[in-house]
C-alpha beads as a LAMMPS data file, in Angstrom:
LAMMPS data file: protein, C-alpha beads

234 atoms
233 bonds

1 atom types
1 bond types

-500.0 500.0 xlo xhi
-500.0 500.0 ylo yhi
-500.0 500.0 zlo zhi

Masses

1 110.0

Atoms # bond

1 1 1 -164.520 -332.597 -351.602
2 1 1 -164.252 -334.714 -354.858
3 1 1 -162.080 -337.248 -354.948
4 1 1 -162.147 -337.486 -358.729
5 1 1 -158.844 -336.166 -359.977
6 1 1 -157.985 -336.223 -363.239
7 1 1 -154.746 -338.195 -363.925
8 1 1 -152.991 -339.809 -366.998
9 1 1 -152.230 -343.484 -365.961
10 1 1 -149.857 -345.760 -367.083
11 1 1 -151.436 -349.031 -366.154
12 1 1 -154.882 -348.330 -367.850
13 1 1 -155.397 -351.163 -369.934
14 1 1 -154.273 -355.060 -370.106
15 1 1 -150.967 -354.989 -371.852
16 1 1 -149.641 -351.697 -370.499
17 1 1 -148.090 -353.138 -367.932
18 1 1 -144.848 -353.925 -365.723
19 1 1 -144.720 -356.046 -362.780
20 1 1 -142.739 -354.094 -359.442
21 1 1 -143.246 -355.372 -356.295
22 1 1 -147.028 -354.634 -355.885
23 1 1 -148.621 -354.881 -359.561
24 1 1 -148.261 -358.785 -359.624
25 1 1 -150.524 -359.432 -362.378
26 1 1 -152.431 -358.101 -366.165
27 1 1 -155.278 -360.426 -366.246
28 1 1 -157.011 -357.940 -364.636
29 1 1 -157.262 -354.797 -365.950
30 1 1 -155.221 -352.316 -363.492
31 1 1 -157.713 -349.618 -363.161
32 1 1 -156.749 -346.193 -361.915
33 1 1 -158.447 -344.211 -358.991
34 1 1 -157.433 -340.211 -358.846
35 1 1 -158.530 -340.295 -354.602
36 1 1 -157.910 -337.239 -351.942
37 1 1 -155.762 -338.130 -348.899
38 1 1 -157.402 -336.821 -346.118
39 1 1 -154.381 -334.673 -344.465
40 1 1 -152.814 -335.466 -340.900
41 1 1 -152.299 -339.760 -341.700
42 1 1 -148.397 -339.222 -341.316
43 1 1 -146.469 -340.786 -344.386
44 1 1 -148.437 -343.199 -345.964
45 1 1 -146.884 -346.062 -348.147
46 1 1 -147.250 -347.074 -351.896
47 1 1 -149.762 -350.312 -351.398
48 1 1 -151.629 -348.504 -348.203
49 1 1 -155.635 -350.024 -348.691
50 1 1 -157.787 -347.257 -348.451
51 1 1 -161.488 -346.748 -347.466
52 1 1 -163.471 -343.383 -348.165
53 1 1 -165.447 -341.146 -345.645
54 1 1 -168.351 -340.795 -346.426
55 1 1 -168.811 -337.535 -345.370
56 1 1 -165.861 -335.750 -346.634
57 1 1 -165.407 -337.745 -350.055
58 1 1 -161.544 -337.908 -348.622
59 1 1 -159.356 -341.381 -348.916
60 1 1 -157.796 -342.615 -345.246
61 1 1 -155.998 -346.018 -344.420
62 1 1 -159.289 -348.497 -343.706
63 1 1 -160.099 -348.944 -340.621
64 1 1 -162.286 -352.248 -339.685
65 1 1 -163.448 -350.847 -336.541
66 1 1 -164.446 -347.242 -338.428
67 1 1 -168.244 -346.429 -338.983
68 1 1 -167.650 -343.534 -341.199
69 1 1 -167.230 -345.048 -344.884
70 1 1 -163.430 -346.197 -344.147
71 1 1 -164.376 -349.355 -342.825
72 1 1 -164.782 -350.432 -346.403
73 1 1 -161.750 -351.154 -348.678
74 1 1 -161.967 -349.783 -351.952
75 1 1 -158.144 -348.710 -353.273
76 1 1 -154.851 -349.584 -353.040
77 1 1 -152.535 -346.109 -352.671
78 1 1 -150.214 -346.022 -355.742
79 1 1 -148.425 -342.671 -355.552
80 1 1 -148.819 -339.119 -355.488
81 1 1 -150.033 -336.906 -358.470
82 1 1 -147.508 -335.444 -360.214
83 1 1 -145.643 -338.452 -359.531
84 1 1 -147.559 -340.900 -361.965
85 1 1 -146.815 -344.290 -362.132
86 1 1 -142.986 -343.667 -360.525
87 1 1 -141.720 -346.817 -358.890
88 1 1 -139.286 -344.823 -357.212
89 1 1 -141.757 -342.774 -355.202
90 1 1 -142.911 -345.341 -352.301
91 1 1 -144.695 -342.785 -349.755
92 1 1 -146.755 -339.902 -349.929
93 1 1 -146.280 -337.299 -346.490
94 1 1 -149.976 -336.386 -345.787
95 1 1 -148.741 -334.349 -342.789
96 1 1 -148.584 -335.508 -339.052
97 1 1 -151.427 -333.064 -337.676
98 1 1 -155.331 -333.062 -338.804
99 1 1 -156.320 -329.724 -339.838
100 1 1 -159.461 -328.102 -339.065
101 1 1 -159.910 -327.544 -342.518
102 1 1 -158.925 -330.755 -344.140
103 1 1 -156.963 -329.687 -347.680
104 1 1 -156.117 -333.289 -349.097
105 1 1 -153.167 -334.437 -351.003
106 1 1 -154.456 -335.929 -354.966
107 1 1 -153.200 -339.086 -355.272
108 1 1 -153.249 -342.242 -357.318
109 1 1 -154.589 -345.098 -356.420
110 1 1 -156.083 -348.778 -358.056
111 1 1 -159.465 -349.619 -357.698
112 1 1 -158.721 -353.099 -359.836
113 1 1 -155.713 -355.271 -360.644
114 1 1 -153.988 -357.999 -359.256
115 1 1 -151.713 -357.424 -356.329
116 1 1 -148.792 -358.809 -353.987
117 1 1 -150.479 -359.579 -350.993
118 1 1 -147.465 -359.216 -348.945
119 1 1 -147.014 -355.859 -350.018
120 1 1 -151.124 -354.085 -349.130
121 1 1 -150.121 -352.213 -345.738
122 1 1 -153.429 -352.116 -343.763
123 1 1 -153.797 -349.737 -340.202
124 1 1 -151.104 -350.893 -337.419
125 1 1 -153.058 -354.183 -335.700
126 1 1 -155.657 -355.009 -338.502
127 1 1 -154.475 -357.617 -340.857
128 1 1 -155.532 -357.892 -344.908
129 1 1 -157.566 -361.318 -344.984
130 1 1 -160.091 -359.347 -343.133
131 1 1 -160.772 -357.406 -346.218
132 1 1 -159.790 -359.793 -348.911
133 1 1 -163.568 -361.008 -349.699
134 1 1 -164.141 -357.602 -349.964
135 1 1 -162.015 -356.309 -352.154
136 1 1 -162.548 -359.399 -354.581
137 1 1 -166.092 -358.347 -355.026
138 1 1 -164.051 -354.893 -356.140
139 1 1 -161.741 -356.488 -358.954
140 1 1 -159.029 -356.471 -356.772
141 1 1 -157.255 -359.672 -356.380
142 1 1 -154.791 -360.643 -354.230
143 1 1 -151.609 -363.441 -354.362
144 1 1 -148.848 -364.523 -352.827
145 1 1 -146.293 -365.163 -354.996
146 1 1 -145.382 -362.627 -357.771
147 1 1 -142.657 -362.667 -360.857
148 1 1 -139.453 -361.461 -361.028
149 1 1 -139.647 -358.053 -361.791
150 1 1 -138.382 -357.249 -365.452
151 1 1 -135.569 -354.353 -365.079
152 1 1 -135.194 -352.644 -367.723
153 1 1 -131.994 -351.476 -369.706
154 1 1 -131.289 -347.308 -369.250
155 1 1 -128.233 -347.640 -370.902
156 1 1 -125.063 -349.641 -371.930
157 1 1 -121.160 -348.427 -372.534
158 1 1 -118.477 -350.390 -374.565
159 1 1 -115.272 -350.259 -373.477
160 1 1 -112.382 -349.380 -374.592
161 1 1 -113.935 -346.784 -376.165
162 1 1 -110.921 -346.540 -378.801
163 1 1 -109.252 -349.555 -379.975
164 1 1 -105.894 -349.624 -381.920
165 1 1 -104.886 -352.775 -383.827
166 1 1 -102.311 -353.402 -386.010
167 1 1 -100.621 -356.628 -388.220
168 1 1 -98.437 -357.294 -384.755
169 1 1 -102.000 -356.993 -382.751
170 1 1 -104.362 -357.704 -384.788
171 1 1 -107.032 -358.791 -382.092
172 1 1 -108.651 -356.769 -378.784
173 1 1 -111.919 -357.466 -377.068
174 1 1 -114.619 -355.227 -376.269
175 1 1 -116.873 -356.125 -372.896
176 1 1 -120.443 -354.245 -372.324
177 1 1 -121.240 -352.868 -368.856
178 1 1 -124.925 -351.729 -368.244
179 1 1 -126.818 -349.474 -366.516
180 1 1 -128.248 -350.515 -364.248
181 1 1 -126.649 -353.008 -363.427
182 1 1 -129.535 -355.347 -362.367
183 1 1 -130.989 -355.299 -365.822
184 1 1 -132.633 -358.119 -366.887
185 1 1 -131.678 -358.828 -370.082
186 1 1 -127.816 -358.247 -370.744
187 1 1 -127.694 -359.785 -374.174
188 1 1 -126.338 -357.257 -377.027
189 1 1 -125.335 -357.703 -380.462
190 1 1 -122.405 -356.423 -382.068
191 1 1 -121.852 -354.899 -385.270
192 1 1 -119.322 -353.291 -387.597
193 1 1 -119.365 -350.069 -389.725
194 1 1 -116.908 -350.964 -392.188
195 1 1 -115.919 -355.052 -392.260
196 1 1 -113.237 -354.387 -394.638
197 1 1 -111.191 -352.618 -392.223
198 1 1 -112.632 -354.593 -388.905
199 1 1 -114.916 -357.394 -387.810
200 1 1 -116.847 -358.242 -384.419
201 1 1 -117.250 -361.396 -382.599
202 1 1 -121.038 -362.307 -381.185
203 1 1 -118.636 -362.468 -378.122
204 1 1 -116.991 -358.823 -378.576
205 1 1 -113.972 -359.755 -380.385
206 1 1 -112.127 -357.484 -382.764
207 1 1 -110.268 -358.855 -385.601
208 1 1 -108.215 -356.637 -387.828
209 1 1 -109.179 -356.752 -391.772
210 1 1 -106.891 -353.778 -393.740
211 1 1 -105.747 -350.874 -392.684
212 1 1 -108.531 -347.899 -391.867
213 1 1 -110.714 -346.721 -389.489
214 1 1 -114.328 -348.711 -388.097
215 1 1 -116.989 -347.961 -385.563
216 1 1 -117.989 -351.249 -384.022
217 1 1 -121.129 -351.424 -382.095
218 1 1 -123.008 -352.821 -379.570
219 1 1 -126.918 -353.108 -379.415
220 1 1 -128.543 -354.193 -376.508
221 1 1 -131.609 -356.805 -377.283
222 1 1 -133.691 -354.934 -374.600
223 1 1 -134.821 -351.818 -376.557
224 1 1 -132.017 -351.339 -378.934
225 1 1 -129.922 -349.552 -376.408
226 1 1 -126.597 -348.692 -378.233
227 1 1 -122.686 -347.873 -377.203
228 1 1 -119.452 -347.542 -379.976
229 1 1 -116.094 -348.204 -379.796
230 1 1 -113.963 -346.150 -382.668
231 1 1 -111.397 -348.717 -383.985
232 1 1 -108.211 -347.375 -385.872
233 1 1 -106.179 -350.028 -387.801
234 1 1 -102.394 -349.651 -389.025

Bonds

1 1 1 2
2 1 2 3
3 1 3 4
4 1 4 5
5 1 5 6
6 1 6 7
7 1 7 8
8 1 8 9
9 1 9 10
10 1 10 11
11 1 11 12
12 1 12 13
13 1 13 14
14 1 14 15
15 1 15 16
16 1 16 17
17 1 17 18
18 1 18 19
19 1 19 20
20 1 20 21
21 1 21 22
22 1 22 23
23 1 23 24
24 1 24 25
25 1 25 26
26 1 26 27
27 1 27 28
28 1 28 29
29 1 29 30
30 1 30 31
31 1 31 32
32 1 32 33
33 1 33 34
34 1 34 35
35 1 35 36
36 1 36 37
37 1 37 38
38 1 38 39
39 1 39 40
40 1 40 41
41 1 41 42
42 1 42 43
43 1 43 44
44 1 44 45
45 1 45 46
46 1 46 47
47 1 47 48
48 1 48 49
49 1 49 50
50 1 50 51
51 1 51 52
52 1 52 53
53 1 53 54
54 1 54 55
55 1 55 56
56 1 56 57
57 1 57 58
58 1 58 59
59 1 59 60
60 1 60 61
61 1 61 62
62 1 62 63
63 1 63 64
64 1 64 65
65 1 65 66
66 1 66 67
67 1 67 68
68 1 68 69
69 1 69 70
70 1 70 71
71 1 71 72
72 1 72 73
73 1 73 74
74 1 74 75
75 1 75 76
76 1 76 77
77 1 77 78
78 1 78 79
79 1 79 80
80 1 80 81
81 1 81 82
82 1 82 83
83 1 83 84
84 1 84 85
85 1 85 86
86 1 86 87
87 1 87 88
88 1 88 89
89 1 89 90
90 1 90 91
91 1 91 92
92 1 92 93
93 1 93 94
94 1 94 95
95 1 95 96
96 1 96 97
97 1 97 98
98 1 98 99
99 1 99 100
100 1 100 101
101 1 101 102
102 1 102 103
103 1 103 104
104 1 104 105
105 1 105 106
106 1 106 107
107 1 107 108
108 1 108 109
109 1 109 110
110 1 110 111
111 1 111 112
112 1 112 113
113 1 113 114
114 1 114 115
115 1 115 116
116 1 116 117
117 1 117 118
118 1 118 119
119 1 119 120
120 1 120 121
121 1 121 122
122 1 122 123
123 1 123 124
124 1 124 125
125 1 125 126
126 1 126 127
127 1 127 128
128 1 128 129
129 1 129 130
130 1 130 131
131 1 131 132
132 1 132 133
133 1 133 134
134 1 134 135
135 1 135 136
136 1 136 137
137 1 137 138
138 1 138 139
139 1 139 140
140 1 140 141
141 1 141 142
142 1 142 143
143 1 143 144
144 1 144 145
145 1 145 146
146 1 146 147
147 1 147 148
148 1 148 149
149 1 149 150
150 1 150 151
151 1 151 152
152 1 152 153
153 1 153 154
154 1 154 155
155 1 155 156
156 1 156 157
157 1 157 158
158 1 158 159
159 1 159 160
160 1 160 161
161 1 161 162
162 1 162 163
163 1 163 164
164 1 164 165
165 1 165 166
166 1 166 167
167 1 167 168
168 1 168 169
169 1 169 170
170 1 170 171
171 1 171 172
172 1 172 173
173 1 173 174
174 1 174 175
175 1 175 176
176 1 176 177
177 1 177 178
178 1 178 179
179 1 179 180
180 1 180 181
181 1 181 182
182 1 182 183
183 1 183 184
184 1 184 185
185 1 185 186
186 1 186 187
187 1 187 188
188 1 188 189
189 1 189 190
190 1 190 191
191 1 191 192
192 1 192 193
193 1 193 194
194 1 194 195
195 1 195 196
196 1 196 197
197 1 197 198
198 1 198 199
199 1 199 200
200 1 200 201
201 1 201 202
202 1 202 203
203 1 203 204
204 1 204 205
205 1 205 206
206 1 206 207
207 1 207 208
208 1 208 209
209 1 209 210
210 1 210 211
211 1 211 212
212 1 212 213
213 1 213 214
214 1 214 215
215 1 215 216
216 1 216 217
217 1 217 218
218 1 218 219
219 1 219 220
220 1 220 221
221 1 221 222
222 1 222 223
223 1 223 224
224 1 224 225
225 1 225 226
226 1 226 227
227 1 227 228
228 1 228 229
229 1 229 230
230 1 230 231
231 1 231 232
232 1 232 233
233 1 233 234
């Protein structure tokens, strides 16, 4: 069986990119691998190093002691097709029985890139500086220490979401919450539809100009995520 599946990466090229807790790197290019898992390995995790049989073209967790192809390192198990480039998705069930008739599962996997050594799961007693030479000759390089992972913004809400000010209470402050709420970057600006009426604060203050109505707004700095508050002034 082939194990050349066709796929649609995200991490094709240097710049593409997003460090999580296994791509640790971009200066090398992270190189996609569509690869079959041979059926019957149990569930098999994101970062799993892989070795091909020969035989059967089929991708199984290396084996050092193996004689059959998967002695060799060669990928790094990403995540299953149809499932491109999700985070989220950290195993892949290949099925707990071997089948007489071995129907694999496509999957991703990296055959280059710069990884978290801490996180390459090799077969239960077999450690990964056995295959590190290896898999350098490969393009696939290994560390220890990664960066924080960037999290991204999904979205942000203002609240109150209405705002009512008048000459007696002419002030009320806005605060941002975010989704999620590990984002990295929580920094927003605010803005104001009609100044005359109301004005915003780089802090989320509301100050009361003349009687009307106002939509002030808040843009996150991490992809121009936006969230209103209506303001009504007597």
């Amino acid at each position: 069986m082939s194990e050349n599946v066709v796929v649609t990466p995200k991490y094709s090229i240097i710049g593409d990119f997003e460090y999580d807790a296994l791509i640790a790197g971009e200066k090398e290019p992270i190189i996609p691998k569509g690869v079959i898992l041979a059926p019957g390995q149990g569930v098999l995790a994101r970062g799993t190093l892989l070795g091909i049989n020969s035989t059967s073209g089929l991708a199984y967790v290396c084996d050092s002691g193996a004689s059959d192809g998967t002695q060799y390192p060669k990928y790094i198990l990403g995540l299953q097709q149809g499932q491109l480039m999700d985070p989220t998705q950290t195993t892949i069930d290949t099925g707990a029985v071997p089948q007489a008739t071995p129907i694999g599962i496509p999957a991703l996997a990296y055959q280059t890139g710069i990884f978290n050594r801490n996180a390459i799961i090799c077969k239960s007693g077999q450690v990964i500086s056995t295959f590190e030479d290896a898999l350098r000759t490969r393009g696939i390089i290994l560390v220890s220490t990664i960066p924080n992972p960037t999290v991204a913004v999904d979205s942000i809400s203002v609240s109150p979401a209405t705002l009512a000010l008048s000459a007696q209470s002419p002030t009320g402050q806005l605060t941002v919450t975010f989704a999620p709420s590990t984002a990295t970057n929580q920094n927003v600006t605010w803005s104001s539809s009609n100044t005359a009426v109301a004005t915003v604060s780089v802090a989320g203050l509301v100050t009361r100009i003349g009687a009307g109505t106002a939509t002030i707004t808040a843009t996150s700095a991490d992809d121009g995520v936006t969230a209103s508050c209506a303001v009504t002034c007597s």
